[in-house]
C-alpha positions as CSV (number, residue, x, y, z in Angstrom):
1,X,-32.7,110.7,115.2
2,X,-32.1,111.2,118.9
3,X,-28.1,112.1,120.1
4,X,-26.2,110.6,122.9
5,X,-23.7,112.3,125.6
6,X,-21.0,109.9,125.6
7,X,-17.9,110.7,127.3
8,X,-16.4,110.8,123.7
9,X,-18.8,113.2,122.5
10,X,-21.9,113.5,121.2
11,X,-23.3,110.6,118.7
12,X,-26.3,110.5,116.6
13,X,-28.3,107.3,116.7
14,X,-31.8,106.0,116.0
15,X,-33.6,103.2,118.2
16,X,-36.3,101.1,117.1
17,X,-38.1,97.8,117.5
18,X,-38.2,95.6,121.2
19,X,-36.4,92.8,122.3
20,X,-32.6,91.6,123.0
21,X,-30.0,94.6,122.3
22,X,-28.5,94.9,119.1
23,X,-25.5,97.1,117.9
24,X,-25.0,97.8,114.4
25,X,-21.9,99.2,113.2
26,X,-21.4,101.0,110.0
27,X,-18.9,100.8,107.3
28,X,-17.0,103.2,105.5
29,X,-18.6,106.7,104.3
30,X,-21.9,105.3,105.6
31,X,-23.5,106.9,108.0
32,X,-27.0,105.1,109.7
33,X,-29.2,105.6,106.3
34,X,-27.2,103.5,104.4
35,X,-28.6,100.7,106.6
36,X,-31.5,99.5,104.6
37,X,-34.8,100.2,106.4
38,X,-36.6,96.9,105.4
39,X,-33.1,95.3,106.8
40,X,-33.2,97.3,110.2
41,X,-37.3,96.4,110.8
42,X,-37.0,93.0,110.1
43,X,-34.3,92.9,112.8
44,X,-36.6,95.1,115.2
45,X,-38.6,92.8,115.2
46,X,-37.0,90.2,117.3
47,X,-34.5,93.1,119.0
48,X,-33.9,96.4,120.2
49,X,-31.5,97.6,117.3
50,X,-29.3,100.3,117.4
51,X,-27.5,102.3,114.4
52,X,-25.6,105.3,114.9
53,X,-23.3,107.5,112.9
54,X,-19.2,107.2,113.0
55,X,-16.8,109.7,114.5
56,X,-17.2,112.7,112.4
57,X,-20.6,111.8,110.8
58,X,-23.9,113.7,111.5
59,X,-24.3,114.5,115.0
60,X,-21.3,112.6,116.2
61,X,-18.5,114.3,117.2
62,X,-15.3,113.9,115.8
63,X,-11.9,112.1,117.9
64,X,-8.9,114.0,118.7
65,X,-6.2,112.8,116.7
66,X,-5.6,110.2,113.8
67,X,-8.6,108.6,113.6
68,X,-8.4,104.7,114.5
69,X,-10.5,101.7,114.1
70,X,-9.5,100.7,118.0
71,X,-10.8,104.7,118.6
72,X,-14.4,104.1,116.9
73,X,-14.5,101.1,118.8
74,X,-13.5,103.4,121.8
75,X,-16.5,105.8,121.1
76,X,-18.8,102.5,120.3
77,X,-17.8,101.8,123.8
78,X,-19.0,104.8,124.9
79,X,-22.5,104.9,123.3
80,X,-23.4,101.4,124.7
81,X,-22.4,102.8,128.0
82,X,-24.4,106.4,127.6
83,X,-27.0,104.4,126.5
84,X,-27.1,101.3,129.5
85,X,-26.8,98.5,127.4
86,X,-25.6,95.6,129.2
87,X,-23.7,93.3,126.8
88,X,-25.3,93.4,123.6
89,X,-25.2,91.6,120.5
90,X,-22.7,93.8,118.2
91,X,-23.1,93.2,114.2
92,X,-20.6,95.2,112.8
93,X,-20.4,95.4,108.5
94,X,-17.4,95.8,106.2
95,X,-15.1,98.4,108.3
96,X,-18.1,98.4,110.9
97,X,-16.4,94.4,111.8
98,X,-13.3,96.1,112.0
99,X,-14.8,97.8,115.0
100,X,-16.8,95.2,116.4
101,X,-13.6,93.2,116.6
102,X,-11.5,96.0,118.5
103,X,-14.8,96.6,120.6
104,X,-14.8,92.9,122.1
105,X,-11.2,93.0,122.3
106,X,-10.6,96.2,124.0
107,X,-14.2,96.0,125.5
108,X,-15.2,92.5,126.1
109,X,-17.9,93.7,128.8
110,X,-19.7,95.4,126.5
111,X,-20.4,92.8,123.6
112,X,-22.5,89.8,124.4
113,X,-22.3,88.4,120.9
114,X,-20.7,89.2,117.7
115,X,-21.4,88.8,114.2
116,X,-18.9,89.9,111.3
117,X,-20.4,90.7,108.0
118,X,-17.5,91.0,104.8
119,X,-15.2,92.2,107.0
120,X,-11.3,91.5,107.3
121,X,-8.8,90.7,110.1
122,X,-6.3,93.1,111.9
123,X,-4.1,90.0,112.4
124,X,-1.5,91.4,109.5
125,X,-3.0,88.4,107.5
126,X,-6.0,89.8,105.6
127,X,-6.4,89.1,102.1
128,X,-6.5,92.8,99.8
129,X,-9.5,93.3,97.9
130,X,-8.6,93.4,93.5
131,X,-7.0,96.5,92.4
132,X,-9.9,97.3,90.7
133,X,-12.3,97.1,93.8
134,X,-9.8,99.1,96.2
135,X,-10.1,101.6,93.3
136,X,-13.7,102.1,93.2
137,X,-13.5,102.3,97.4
138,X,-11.1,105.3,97.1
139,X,-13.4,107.4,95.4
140,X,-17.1,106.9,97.4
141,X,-18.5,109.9,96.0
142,X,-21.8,110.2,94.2
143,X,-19.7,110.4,91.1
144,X,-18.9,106.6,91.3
145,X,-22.1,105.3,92.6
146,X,-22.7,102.8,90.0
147,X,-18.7,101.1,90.4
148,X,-19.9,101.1,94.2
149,X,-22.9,99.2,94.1
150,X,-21.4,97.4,91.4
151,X,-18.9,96.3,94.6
152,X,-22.1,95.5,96.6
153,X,-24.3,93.6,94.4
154,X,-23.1,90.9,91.6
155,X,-24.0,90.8,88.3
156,X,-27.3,90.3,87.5
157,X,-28.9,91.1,90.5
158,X,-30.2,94.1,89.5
159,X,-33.6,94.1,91.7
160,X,-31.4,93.7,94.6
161,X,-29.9,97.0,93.8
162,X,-32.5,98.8,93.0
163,X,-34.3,97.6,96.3
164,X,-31.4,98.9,98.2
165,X,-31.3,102.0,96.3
166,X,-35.3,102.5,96.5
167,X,-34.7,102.0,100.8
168,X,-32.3,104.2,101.6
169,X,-33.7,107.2,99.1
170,X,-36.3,106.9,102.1
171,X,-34.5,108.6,104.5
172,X,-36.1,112.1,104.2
173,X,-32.4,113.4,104.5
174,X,-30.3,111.1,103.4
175,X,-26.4,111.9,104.0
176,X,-23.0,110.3,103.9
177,X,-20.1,110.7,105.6
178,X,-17.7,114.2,104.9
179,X,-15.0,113.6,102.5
180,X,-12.2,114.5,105.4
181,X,-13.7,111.4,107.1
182,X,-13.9,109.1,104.5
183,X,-10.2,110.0,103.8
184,X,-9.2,109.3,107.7
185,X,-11.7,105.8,107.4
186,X,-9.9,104.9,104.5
187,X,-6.4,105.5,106.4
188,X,-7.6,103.8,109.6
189,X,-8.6,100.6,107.9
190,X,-5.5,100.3,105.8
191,X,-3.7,100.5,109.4
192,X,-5.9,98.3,110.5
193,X,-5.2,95.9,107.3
194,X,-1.8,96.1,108.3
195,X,-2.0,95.1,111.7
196,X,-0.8,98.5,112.9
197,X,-4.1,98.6,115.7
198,X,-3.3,96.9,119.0
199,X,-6.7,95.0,118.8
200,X,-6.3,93.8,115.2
201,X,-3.3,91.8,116.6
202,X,-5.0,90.0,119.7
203,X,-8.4,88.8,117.6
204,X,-7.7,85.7,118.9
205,X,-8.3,86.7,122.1
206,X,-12.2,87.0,121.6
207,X,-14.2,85.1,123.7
208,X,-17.8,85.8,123.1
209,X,-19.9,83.5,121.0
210,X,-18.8,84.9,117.1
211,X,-21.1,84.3,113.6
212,X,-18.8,85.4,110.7
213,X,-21.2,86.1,107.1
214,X,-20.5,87.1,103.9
215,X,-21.3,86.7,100.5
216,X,-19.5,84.2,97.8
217,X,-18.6,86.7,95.5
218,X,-17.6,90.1,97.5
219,X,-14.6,91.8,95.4
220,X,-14.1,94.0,98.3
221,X,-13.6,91.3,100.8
222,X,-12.3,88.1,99.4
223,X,-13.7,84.4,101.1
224,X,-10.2,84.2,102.3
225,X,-10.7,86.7,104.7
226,X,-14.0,85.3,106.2
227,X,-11.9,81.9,106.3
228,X,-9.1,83.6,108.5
229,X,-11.3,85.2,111.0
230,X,-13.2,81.9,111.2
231,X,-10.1,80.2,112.3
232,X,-8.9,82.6,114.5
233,X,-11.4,83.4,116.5
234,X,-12.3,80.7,119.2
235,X,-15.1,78.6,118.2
236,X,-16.5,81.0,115.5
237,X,-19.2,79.8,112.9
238,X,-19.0,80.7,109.6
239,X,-21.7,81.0,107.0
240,X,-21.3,82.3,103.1
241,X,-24.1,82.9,100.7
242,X,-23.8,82.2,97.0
243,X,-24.0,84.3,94.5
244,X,-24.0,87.4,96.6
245,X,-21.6,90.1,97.1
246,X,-20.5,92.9,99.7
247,X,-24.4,93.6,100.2
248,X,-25.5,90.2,101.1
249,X,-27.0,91.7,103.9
250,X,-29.5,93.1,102.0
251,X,-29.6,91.2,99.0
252,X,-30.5,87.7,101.0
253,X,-32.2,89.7,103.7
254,X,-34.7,87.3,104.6
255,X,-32.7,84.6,104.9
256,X,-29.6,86.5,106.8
257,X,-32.1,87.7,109.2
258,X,-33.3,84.2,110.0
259,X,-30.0,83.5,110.7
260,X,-28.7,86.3,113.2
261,X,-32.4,85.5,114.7
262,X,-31.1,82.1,115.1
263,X,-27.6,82.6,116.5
264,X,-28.8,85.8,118.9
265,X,-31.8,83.2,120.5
């Protein structure tokens, strides 16, 4: 883990592999070890990838305030900066595409490409996940691990999850984000659902080349949602893989990589 003085403070990241730039963005009450390891080296090797903790997670320093999806995209900002990125490929997953979109709105010089993974619009036009599945998201404790991953991985794809489970246990310190943050996360993104953040309500005016993913059967992010940023974003492609769920990312791994190796060439 190295750490980053950004003009928003502090933030804890790793580097690894060689190539093109790549940002990843984390979702809520991750931090970077929830990114699956066998996920970020297959990446690494075609890119430079990047993974770093939120506002208020590990090493990075908290924002003044109510915390915002447009202000994580503010401290993003300031990490590609710190770092001297020029334009890099942002892939942003679950809240982490809420922040990828309000980065290349309110930051369009530092995002070369975007992809989206199960992640909803700010537009005032997202698509709520089931009651049930907004449920089990309110409570990301350890206490409720099996209703989470239960949210990540469908029915019957019980390697997948234990794979996933298996990588991240890796970590020699694995850690999650403080419950005070995932209590503001969980605020920001229902403000964000709501199209209460500037940059949620001018998606449309994205301009860099945009891959939207996400799996067939995510509870927490219905196809609708994939659908709408798809049509509202200029000239966006959109790709869905069946019988996956909110972890398609690491579930279909081989064949999601080949993809975003495909759309970042």
């Amino acid at each position: 883990m190295e750490v980053a003085h950004t003009s928003d403070g502090t933030v804890s990241y790793r580097a690894t592999g060689h190539g093109s730039p790549l940002v990843m963005v984390m979702g809520y009450s991750g931090s970077m070890d929830a990114w699956e390891p066998a996920f970020v080296d297959a990446l690494a090797r075609s890119h430079q990838v990047f993974i770093f903790d939120n506002a208020g997670i590990g090493q990075t320093a908290p924002l003044p305030g109510t915390l915002t999806i447009d202000a994580m995209a503010g401290q993003t900002a300031a990490l590609i900066s710190a770092l001297g990125l020029h334009r890099p490929a942002v892939l942003g997953w679950s809240m982490g595409g809420m922040i990828a979109q309000a980065l290349a709105v309110e930051h369009p010089e530092d995002v070369g490409r975007l992809i989206l993974c199960a992640t909803l619009p700010g537009n005032s036009h997202a698509t709520a996940p089931s009651s049930a599945a907004a449920a089990a998201l309110a409570n990301p404790g350890a206490s409720n691990l099996s209703a989470l991953l239960g949210l990540m991985f469908p029915p019957g794809h019980l390697a997948a999850e234990k794979a996933f489970i298996a990588g991240i246990t890796t970590y020699p310190h694995l850690y999650l984000a403080p419950a005070a943050v995932d209590a503001a996360q969980l605020s920001a993104i229902v403000a964000w659902l709501a199209g209460s953040d500037p940059a949620g309500r001018r998606i449309s005016s994205i301009s860099v080349p945009t891959l939207v993913a996400d799996g067939a059967d995510d509870e927490l992010v219905p196809e609708a949602n994939d659908e709408e940023l798809a049509k509202v974003i200029p000239h966006a492609s959109l790709v869905i893989y069946p019988d996956a769920g909110h972890g398609f990312l690491f579930q279909d791994a081989p064949q999601v990589v080949a993809r975003i190796d495909s759309f970042l060439s």
